[in-house]
N, C-alpha and C positions, 0 to 999 in steps of 0.2 A: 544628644538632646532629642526629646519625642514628645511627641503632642498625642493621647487618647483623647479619643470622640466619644459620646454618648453610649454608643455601641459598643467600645472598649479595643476598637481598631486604634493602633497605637503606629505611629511612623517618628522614627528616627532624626533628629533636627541636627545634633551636633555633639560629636564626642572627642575627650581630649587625648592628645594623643602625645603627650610629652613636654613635648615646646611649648603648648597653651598652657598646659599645667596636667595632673595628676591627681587623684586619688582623693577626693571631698570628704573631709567629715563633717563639715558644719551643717547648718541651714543655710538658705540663701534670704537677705535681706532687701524689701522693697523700696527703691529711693524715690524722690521729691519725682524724678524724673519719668516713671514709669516701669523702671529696667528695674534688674533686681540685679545684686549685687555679693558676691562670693568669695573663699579661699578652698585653693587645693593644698595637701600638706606637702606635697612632692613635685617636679615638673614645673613646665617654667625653662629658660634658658639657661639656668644655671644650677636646678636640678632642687632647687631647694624651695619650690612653692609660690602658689601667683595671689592676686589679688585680681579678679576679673568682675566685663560687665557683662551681663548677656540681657538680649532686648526681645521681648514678648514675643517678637518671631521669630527669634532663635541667634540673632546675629554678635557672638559672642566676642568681646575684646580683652584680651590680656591687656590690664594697666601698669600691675605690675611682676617685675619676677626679682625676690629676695636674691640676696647675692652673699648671704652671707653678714657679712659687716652690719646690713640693715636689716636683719632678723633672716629667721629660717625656719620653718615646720609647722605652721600656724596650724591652731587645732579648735579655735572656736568662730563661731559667728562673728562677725561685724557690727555697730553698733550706728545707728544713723545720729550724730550728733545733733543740736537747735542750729547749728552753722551750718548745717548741710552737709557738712564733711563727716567720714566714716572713720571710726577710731576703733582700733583690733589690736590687737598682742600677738605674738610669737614665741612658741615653746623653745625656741631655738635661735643661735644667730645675736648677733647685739657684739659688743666693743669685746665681751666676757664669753662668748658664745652660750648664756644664759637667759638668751628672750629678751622680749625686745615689748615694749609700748610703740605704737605708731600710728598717724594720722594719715590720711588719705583726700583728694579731694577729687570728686566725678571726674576730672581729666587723668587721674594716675598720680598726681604728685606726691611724694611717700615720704613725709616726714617723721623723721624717728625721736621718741620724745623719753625716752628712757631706754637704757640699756641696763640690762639687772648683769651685776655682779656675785650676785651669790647673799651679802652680806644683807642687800635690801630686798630679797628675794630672787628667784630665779623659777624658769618651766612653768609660764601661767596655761593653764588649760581651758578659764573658766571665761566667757562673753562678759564686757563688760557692762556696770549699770550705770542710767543716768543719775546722775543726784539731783535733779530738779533745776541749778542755778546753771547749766550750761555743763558742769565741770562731770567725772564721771570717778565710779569707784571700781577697786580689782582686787582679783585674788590670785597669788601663785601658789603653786601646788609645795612646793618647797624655797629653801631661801629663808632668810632672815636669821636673827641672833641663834634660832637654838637648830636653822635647816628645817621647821617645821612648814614653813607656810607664813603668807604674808598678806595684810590687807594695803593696798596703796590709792592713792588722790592721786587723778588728772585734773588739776585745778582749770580753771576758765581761762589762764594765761598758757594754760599747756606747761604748767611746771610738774614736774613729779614729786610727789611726798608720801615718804613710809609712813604709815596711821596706827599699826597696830600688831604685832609680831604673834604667832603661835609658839609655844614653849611645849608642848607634850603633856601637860597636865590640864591646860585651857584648849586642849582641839590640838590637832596637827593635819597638814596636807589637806585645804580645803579643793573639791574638786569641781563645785558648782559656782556660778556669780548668788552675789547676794540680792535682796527681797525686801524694797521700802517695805515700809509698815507705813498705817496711819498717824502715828505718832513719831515722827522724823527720823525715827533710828533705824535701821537696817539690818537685817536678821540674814542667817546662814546656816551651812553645816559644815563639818568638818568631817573628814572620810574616817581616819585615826584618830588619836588620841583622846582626852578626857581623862578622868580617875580611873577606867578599866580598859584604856586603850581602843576600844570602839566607836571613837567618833564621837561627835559633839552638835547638839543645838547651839547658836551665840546670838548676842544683840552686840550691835558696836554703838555706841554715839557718836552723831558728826564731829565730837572733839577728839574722839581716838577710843572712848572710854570700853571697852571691850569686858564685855560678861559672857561668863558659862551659862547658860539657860541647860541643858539638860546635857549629861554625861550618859551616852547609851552604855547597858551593862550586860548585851548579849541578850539576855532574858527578855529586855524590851526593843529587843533590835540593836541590828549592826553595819556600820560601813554606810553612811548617808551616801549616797552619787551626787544626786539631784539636786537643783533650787527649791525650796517651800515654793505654797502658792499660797496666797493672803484672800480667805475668805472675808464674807458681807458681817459674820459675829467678831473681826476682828481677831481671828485665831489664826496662825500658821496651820497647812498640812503639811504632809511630807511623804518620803517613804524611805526604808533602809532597805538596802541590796540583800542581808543577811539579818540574822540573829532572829527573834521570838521566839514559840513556846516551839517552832516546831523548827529554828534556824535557817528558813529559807525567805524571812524577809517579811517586814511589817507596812504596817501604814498608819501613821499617826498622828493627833494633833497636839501643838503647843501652843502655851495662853504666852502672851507677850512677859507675866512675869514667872515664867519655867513651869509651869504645870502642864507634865506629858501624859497620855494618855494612846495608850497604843489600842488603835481601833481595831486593827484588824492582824493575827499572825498566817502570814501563807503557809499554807498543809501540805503543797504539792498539788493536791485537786483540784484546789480551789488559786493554782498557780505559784511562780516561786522566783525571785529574785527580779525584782523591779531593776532596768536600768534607771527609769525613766521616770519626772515628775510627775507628778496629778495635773489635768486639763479641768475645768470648772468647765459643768454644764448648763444650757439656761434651766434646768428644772431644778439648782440648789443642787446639784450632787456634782461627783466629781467621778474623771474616767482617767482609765488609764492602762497602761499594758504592763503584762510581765513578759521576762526572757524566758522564765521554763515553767515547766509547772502544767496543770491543764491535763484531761483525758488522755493525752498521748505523749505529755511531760515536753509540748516543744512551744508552750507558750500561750498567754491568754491576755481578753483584754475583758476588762471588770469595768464594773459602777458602785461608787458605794457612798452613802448617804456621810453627812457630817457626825451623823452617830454611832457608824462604824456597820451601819448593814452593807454586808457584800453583795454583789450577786456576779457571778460570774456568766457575763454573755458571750463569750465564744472562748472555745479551746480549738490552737491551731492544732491540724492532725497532720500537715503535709503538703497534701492538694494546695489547702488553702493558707499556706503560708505558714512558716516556721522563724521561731525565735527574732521577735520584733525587739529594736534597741531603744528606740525612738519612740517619744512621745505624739499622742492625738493631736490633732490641729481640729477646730470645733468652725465646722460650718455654715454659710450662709443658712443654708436648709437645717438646720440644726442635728444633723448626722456630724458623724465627726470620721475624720480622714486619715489614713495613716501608710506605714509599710511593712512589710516584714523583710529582718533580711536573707531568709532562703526559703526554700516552700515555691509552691506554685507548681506549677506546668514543666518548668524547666531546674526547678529548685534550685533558683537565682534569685527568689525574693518575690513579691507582692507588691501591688497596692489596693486597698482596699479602702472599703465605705462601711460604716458599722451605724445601724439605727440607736436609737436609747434604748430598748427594751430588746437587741440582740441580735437581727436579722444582718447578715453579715453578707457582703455584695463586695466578691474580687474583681478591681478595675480591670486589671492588669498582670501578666508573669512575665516576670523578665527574663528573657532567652539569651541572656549574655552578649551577642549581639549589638541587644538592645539597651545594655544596662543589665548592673547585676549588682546584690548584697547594698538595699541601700542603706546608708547608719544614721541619718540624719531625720527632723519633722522636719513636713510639707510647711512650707510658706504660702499665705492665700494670699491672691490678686482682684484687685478691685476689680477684676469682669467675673467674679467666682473661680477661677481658672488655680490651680497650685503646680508650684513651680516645689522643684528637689532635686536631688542629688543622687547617684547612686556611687560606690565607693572605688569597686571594678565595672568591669564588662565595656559594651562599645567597638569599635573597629579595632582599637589598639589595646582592648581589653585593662585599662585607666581611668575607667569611670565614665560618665555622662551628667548633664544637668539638664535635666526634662521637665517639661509642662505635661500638666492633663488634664481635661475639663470638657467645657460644652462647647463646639465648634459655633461658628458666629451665624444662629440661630436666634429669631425672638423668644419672647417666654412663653411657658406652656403651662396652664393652669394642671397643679396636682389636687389639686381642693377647692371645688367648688363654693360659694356660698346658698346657703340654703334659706326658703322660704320659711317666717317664723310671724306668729302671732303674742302680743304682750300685753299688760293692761294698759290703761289710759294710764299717763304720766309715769311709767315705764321706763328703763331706758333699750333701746335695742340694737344688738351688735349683730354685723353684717363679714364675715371674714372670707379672706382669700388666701390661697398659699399658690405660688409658683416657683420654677424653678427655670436655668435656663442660666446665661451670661448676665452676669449682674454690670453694673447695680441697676434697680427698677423705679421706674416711677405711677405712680396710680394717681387714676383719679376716676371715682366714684361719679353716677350721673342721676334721674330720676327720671323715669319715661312712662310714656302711655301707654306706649309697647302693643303689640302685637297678641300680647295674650297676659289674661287675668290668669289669677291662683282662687282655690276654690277647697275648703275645709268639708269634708266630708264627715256628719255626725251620725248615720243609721246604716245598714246593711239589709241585704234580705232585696226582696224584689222591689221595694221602693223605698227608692235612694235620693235622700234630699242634702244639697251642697248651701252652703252661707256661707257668710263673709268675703265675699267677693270684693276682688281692687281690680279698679280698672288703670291705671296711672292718673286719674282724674283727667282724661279726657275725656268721655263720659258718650254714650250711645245709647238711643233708643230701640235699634232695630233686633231681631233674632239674630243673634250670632249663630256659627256652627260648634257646635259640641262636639271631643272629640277625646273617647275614655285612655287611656295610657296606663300602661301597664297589667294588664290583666288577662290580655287574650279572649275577650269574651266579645260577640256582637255588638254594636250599637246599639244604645238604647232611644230609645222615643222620651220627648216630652218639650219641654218651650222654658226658655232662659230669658229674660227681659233685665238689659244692666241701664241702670241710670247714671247719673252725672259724679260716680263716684262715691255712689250709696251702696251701703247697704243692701242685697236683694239673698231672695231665696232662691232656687233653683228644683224644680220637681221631674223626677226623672223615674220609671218604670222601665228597669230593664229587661234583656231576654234570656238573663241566667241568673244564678244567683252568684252574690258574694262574700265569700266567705272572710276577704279583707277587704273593707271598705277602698272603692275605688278612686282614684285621681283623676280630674279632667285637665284636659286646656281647650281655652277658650277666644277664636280666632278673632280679634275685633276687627272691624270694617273700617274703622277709621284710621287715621294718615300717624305712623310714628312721632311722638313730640320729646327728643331726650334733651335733656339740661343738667349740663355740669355741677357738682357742687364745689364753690369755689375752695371751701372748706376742709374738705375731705381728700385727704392726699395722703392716703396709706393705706397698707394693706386690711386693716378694719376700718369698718364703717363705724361711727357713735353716733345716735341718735338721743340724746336726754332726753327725757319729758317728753316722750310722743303725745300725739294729739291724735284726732283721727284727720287732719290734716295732711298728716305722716302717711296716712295708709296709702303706701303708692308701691308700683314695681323699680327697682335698685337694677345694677349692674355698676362692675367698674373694667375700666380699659388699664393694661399694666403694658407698659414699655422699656424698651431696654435701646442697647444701639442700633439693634439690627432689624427692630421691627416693632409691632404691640400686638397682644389677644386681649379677648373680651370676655368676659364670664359668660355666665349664664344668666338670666334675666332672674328675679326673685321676687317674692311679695313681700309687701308687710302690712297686717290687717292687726288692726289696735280695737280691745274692748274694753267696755267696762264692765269692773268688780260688780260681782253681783249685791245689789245693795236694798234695804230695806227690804231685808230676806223674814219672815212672821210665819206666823203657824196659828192657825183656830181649829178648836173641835165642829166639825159637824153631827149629822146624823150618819153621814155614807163614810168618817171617817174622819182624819187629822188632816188638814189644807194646807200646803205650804206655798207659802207665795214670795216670789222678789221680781224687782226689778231690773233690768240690764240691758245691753244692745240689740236690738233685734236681730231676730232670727240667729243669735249664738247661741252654739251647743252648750248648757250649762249641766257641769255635773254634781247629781244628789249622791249626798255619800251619810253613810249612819253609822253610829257607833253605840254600844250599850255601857261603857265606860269610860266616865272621863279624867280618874286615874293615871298619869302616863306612867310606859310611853302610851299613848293613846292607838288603839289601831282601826283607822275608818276604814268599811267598806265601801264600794260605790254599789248604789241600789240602781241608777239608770241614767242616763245622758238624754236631753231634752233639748227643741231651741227654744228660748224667748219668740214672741209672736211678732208683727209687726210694728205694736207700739212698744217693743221691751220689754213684756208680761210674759213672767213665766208663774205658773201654776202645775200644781200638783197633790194627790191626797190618795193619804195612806190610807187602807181601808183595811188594816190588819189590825185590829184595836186590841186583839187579844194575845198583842204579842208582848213582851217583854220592854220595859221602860227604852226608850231609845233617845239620840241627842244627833241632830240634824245638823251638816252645814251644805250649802253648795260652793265650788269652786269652778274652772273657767278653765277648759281643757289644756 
């Protein structure tokens, strides 16, 4: 086992070496407890596979080791039951030595609740699903009346009941667990069979009633692996290992009553033979990996929308990892996490961090060692931390089960919140992003703060700033001015802030500016910050500002190990510019409205009001002291024009 640090320093925690067990393909499951919870398919005392605990810092327990009689070769995930107990199957092993159902409880207790003969199934591969009332559903990959595959009930009393048999013409050899739907029935695939032999879409009913939903026919894909994933429209996705237009494997959706729709067929380029299901991302698309395929044919991981746009954001070449089996895990941070199983440094595998839009960040290369070839997805942990598995490698070269994450650190702001101005009854969002050991808590404050924000509307050697927030603690005296960001001298001139008004600011500096420059402004008065009881997440919402509102913001975000603070921000509220008129004169057309004083208002014209409409901006202007803005066009001989102003 190994723990990587932020840095991607990675140390060794605990590998198995036989007696504890062997060779992981599954995931690892997070219990009520804290611990996370696993199967080797090999190893063990009796050479035939464990059920173990291991604890967040590493200290692993063999619960159980099959012997045979009570199963043998477990090849999927564990399931955390509503009792708290874990319920798993075995490819192997049971009264028939044909696999086995069986129950577990946090101390190791292993009760076996089905033993497949052949006749009701036999060799499940697939994790089982909950059914909602306690009880859970399965699939064996063969078994039953025709040897095709079998759906069976763990009922809520731990009884076993065959539900639904494959015959070769309705699906054969289902190799994934099944996939509520929102409509109570349960959807699958099937690896073989249907009318052309290729595997199968199904629905089952909780009374057994089992439908074809779609018979792949090569053409539209072949060889499902995977479980669907049940999008927010109510459609299944999926992917096939094999067949479309170009045989290396599709991706597609199904409507609950069989209308398939292959989104996407892999070219090779653009990747090729999915092991692995689709990850749903928060932006409405869906991610996921292929085993080959990619610029250097050793694997890729894509994004592709529900309408079947692809895009392919990484092709492993090597370095960075080769032929991943395992599907994304989607993270806190919204990057999504994964591994490959060879490639790297030592081309022993990877783990890796992949952005949404592609930037690709190798944690880790596994040096054998350390771990090697891992087959399984990462499991996330409630401090952000992911725990896995890898299948060899280790001291005894038999695998490892590793953590990797952010050493116990508080959080570290990735994304600031930034100063923003709105109109009066507006509403205005204030965000933060961090990262770091989750989980976090925020809480937003409102302060007087140490320094106002300050909207800059002119350039050129004299430079005038409005909309000043002081946190409404409010000063009479000259503060110190003090330019940011420009590299240019000090300027001269005199700031006067009131009780949380409104002021102008006139400034003559001693260079020019070619981008309007930013101040901060040091106030003399004593810090006043106040929590908002309200605001406990990582956005701020402010509805219906006022200029009540216009104050400086910050929030404090905490974790175990510590809290940071942002960056302090403003928020300066105006109002729409209103009873905006126009009169001829003698010197010209006048334009006049009313608004906040001293805010920058922008004049913009257009010669057609036709859309789309396209306004230029003729000049940026403040309102005066009492909200008057004025202006007049003195071009009378130009061409009909239609005026509005708007509010930077």
């Amino acid at each position: 086992m190994f723990q990587l640090t932020t840095n991607g320093a990675m140390t060794t925690l605990v590998a198995f070496t036989r007696n504890n067990g062997a060779n992981p393909l599954a995931s690892l499951i997070p219990g009520n407890d804290g611990s996370f919870y696993g199967t080797t398919s090999a190893g063990g005392s009796n050479g035939m596979g464990t059920v173990f605990q291991v604890t967040t810092n590493g200290v692993l327990t063999t619960l159980v080791s099959f012997a045979g009689t009570n199963g043998a070769s477990p090849q999927a995930s564990l399931t955390l039951g509503s009792d708290g107990n874990f319920y798993g199957t075995t490819s192997g092993g049971g009264n028939s030595g044909r696999g086995t159902v069986f129950q577990m409880t946090t101390d190791g207790i292993l009760t076996t609740l089905a033993s497949f003969t052949g006749g009701k199934g036999r060799a499940p591969e697939a994790k089982l699903t909950p059914a909602g009332d306690g009880s859970f559903y399965g699939t064996t990959y063969s078994g039953g009346n025709s040897d095709q595959g079998e759906i069976f009930l763990i009922t809520t009393k731990n009884t076993f009941v065959p539900v639904a048999a494959f015959t070769g013409t309705n699906g054969a050899n289902p190799a994934a667990g099944l996939t509520p739907g929102n409509d109570d029935n349960f959807y699958g695939t099937t690896y073989g069979g249907g009318s052309k032999g290729y595997g199968t879409v199904f629905v089952m009913a909780t009374n057994g009633l089992l439908t074809t939903l779609v018979s792949f026919t090569n053409g539209n894909g072949a060889y499902p692996k995977a479980a669907l994933a049940l999008a927010d429209d109510d459609n299944f996705y999926g992917t096939t290992y094999g067949g479309g237009s170009s045989s290396q494997g599709t991706i597609f959706r199904v409507t609950t009553n069989g209308i398939l729709t292959t989104l996407v067929s892999f070219a090779g380029t653009n990747g090729a033979n999915p092991y692995a299901g689709l990850t749903p991302g928060n932006d409405g698309n869906f991610y996921g990996t292929t085993y080959g395929g990619g610029s250097s044919n050793r694997g890729t991981i894509f994004r592709v929308t529900t309408d079947g746009v692809i895009t392919t954001l990484v092709s492993f070449v090597g370095t960075n990892g080769t032929y991943p089996e395992a599907g994304l895990a989607l993270g806190n941070d919204g990057n999504f996490y994964g591994t490959t199983y060879g490639g790297g440094g030592s081309s022993q595998g990877t783990i890796f961090r992949v952005t949404t839009n592609g930037v690709l960040t190798t944690l880790a290369s596994f040096n054998g060692t350390d771990g090697a070839n891992p087959k399984a997805a990462l499991a996330l942990a409630n401090d952000g931390s992911y725990y896995g598995t890898t299948y060899n490698g280790g001291s005894s070269g038999l695998g490892v089960v590793f953590r990797f994450g952010f050493p116990p650190i508080p959080p570290f702001v990735t994304s600031q919140p930034t100063s923003i101005a709105v109109t009066n009854g507006a509403t205005a969002n204030f965000n933060v992003a961090v990262s770091g050991p989750a989980p976090f808590s925020y809480q937003w404050f409102t302060s007087s703060g140490r320094t106002a924000t300050a909207l800059p509307y002119m350039s050129g050697r004299q430079v005038q700033f409005a909309i000043i927030t002081d946190g409404g603690a409010g000063y009479s005296s000259v503060p110190q001015v003090q330019f940011v960001g420009n590299g240019v001298s000090a300027a001269s001139g005199t700031a006067v802030i009131g009780n949380g008004m409104v002021t102008a600011i006139n400034l003559t500096s001693h260079g020019y500016y070619f981008t309007p420059p930013t101040i901060q402004i040091d106030n003399p008065s004593s810090t006043i910050n106040q929590a908002l009881p309200d605001q406990t997440n990582a956005t701020l919402t402010l509805s219906a500002v006022t200029s009540a509102n216009a104050t400086n913001y910050f929030v404090v975000v905490t974790n175990s190990f510590g809290s940071v603070t942002s960056a302090m921000v403003g928020l300066a509220v105006f109002l729409p510019p209103q009873d905006f008129t126009a009169q001829y004169l003698e010197t010209g057309l006048q334009l006049h409205l009313t608004g906040t004083p001293y805010y920058p208002y922008i004049l913009q014209s257009t010669t057609n009001l036709t859309p789309p409409v396209v306004w230029k901006s003729v000049l940026t202007m403040p309102a005066d002291a009492n909200g008057d803005w004025q202006f007049t066009d003195t071009n009378l001989s130009a061409a009909q024009r239609f005026y509005r102003a708007v509010g930077q």
